[in-house]
N, C-alpha and C positions, 0 to 999 in steps of 0.2 A: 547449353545452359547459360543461363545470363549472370554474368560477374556479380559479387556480393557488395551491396552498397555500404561504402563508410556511415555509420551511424553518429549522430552527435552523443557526446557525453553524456549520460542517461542523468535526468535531473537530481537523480537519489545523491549524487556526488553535490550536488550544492547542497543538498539538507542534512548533507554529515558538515559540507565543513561550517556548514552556520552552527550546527549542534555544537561541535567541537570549539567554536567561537564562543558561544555562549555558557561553555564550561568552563572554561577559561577566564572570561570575563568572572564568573560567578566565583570561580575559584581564588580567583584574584581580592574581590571586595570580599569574601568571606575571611581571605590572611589578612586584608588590610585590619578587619575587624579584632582578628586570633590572635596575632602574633602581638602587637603593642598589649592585648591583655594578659596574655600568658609572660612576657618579657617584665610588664611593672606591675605586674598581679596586683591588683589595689586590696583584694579582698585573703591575700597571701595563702590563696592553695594550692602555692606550687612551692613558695619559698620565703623566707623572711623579708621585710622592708632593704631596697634596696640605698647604698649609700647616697645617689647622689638626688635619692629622693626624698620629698616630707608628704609622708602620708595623713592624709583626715581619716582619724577613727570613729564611726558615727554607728555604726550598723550590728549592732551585738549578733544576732543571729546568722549575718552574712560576714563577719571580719573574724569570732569567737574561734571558730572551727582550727581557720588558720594559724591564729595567734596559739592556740596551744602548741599545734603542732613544728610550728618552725621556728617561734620565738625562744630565746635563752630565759632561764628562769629556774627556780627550785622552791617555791610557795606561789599558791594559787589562790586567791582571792573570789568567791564565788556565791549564788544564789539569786533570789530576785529582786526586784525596782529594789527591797530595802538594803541591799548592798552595792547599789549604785555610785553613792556618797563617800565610799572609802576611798582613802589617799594611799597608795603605795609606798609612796616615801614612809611614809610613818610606818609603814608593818615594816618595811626595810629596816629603820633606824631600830621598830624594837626586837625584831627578832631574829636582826644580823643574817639575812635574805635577801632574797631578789626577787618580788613581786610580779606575779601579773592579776590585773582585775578582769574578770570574765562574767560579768552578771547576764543574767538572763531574762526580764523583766517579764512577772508573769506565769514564770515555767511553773511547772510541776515534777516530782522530785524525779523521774524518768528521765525528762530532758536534761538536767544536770550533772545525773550519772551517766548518761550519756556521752556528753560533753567530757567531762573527767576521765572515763576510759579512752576517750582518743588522746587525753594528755600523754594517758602514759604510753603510746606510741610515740613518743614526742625523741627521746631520747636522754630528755633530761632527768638528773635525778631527785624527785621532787621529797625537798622537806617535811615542808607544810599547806594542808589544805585549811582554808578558815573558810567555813559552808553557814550559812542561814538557812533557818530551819525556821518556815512562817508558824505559827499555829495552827492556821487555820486549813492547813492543807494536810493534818496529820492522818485524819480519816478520809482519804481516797484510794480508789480501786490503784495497784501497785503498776498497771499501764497505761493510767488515766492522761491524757495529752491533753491542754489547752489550746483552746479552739480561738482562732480569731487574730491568730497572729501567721505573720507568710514563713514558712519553712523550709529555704534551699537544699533539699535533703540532696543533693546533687554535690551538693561542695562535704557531705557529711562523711562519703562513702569512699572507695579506694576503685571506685569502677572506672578505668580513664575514656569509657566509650558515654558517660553520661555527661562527660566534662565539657561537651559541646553546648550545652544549655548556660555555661562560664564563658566559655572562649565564643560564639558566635551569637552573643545575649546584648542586643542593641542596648537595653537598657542600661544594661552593666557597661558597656566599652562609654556610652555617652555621660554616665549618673558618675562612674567610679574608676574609670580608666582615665578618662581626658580632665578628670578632674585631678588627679596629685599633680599632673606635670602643672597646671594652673595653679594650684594651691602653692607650689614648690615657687613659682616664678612671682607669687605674689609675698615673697619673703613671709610665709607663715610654715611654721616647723608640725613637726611628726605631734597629735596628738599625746599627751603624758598620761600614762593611767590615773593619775588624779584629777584629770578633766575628763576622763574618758567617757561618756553617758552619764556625768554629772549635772544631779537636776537644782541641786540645792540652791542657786540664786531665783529659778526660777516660779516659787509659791511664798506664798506667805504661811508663818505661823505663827497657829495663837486660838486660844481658847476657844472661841467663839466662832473661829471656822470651822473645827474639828466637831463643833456640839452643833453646828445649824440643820446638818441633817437628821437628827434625832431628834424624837419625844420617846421617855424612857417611862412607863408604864407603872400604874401603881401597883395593879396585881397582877404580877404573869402570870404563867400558866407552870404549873407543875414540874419541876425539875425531873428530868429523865436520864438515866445513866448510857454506858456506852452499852450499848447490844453485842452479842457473842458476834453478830455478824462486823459489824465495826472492828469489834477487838482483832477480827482475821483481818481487818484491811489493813489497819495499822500494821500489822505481824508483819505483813506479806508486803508492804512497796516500805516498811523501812529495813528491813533484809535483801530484798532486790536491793534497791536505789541507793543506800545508804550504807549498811553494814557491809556486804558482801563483797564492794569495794574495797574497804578498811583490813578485812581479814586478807585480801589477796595479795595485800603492798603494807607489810608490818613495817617497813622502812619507813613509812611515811605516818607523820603524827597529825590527825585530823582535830583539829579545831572546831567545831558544831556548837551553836547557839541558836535557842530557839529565839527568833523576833522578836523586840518588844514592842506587842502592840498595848496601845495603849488603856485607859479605863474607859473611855468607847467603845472599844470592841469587848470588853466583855460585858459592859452594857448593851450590846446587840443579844449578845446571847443569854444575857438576863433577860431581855423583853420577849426570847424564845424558847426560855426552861432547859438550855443547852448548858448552863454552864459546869454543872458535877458531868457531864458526857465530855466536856472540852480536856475537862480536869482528870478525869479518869484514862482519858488517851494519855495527856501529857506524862500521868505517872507509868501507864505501859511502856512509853518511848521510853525513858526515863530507864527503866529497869530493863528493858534490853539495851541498850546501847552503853550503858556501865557496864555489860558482859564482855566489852569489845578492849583489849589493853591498848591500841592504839588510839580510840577515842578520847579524847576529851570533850565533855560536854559543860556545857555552862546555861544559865538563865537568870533573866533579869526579871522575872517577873515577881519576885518579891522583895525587889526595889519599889517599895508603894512610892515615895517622892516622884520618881523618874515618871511612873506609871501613870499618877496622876496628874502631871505636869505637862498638862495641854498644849504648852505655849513650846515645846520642844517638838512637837508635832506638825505637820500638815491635814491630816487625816488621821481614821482610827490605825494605821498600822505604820505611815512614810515618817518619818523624824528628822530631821536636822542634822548635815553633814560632821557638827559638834557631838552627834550621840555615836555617830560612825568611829569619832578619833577618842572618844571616851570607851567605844565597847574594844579598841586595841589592846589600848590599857589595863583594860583590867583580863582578857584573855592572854595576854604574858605577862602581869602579874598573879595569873592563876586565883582573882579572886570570882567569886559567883561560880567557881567550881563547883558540879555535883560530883558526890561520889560516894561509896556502896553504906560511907557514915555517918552522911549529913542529909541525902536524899530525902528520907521519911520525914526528917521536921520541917526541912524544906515545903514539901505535900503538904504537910498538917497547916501550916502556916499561911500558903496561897491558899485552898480551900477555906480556909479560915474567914479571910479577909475580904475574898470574891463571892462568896454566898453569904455575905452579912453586909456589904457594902449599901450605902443609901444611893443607891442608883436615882429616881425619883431629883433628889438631890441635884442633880446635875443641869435640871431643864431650868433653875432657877440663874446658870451661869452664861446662858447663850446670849 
């Protein structure tokens, strides 16, 4: 027999160790990527602001989640664009707390109960909630989600196998990771909740902006009330969204006011015959959420001054960071309180005044 010939190293041995090379390599720029964001988490969902950094707060939807969960605090600040404008300091100063502002611009009332049951994973124990309540979102389906906006539902959840779309997310390690160490070296500090997604330098207000997109109609069209199908939506996402919370954490004293928007928007809904259907939600809200003892609810809509007072506006519903530190005020001093004995003249009064108003009237101010 003929001796067996040495064979050369069969080629598969060089396409592992290139494989294994380039696992490595990849594995390498993958940590370089993971570990600085998960180490100074800009978007804090692993851990609170660290000392020897200054964080930009800019991102409600991608920083909110975090800041409930790991930041210190015992009153929460909350709802959409129209509580953007609050200062913390000041809910501090009045109601002997520690604020955080968590707005939402846009949401609908799911995504902020939302939001609020991960608070209370948080560990803190929370005093006070102050929540806005728009008008005009009273009548929507109780899972209704707004469309149009990006939703990291990744940073929302407790899965750590989806947390790779954080830690390996180019965008995020270049937009918000390599951005605090910058921001920190450029001697600019930690975002304050009273700057935090505050819009208020940036519009104008005043009469004549708020009234240019309307013509207000001489004869509407017929006033239609709330339909039995309405009356179930309203039931149903403010018991989800709203109450169901409140009853769960009696500890906790919830602050709810509905929006003031202003006499544009209910001149919208004059020019539509909505207005005794706007009115007739508000008084269903109204009479469940008096059933709730930890609630407190308030409204300003029978402030005609304030209401008709354009010039404290931007639009029919955004107002002036002055109405944000005025609506503190009067929510610890307990005035524009509804309750089970003022509520009806309350009704009798708005209805009064919004189905008699000279809407018409208004085209002559623009």
């Amino acid at each position: 027999m003929r001796p067996a010939q040495t064979r050369p190293a069969p080629a598969r041995s060089a396409s592992v160790r290139w494989l294994c090379a380039t696992l490595a390599v990849t594995l390498l720029l993958l940590c370089l990527f993971a570990v600085p964001t998960a180490y100074i988490d800009p978007l804090f969902h692993y851990h609170a602001p660290l000392e020897q950094y200054q964080y930009p707060l800019t991102e409600e939807r991608y920083q909110n989640d975090g800041i409930v969960r790991h930041f210190t605090y015992d009153g929460i600040i909350t709802g959409t664009s129209m509580t953007e404008n609050f200062k913390t300091s000041e809910a501090d100063a009045l109601f002997d707390a520690h604020f955080i502002k968590v707005p939402l611009a846009g949401a609908l009332h799911k995504e902020v109960d939302l939001m609020l049951r991960r608070a209370y994973t948080s560990g803190n124990e929370i005093r006070y909630v102050i929540r806005a309540l728009d008008p005009e979102r009273l009548i929507l389906d109780k899972d209704a989600w707004r469309a149009g906006y990006d939703y990291p539902t990744y940073l929302y959840n407790d899965n750590p196998f989806d947390d790779v779309n954080y830690l390996f997310n180019k965008a995020i390690f270049f937009d918000y990771t390599l951005r605090v160490p910058e921001f920190t070296r450029a001697g600019s500090r930690t975002t304050t909740f009273d700057e935090y997604v505050n819009w208020n330098d940036d519009y104008t207000y005043a009469t004549e902006v708020v009234l240019e997109p309307y013509t207000f109609v001489e004869t509407p069209p017929a006033e239609a009330p709330l339909t039995d199908a309405e009356r179930t939506m309203v039931q149903e996402t403010l018991q989800q969204n709203v109450i169901d919370l409140a009853l769960e954490h009696p500890e906790t004293t919830f602050y709810l006011y509905f929006s003031p928007f202003n006499i544009a928007y209910w001149g919208q809904l004059y020019n539509s015959g909505r207005i005794s259907r706007q009115l007739d939600a508000e008084a269903l809200a109204i009479e469940m959420l008096l059933e709730v003892p930890n609630i407190k609810l308030y409204s300003f809509h029978n402030d005609f001054d304030l209401i008709c007072d354009l010039d404290n506006y931007k639009d029919y519903g955004h107002h002036g960071e002055w109405i944000n530190t005025w609506i503190l005020e009067q929510l610890c001093r307990d005035d524009y309180l509804l309750t089970q004995d003022n509520y009806q003249t309350y009704l009798d009064e708005v209805r009064q005044f919004y189905t008699t108003f000279d809407y018409p009237a208004l085209n002559l101010e623009k």
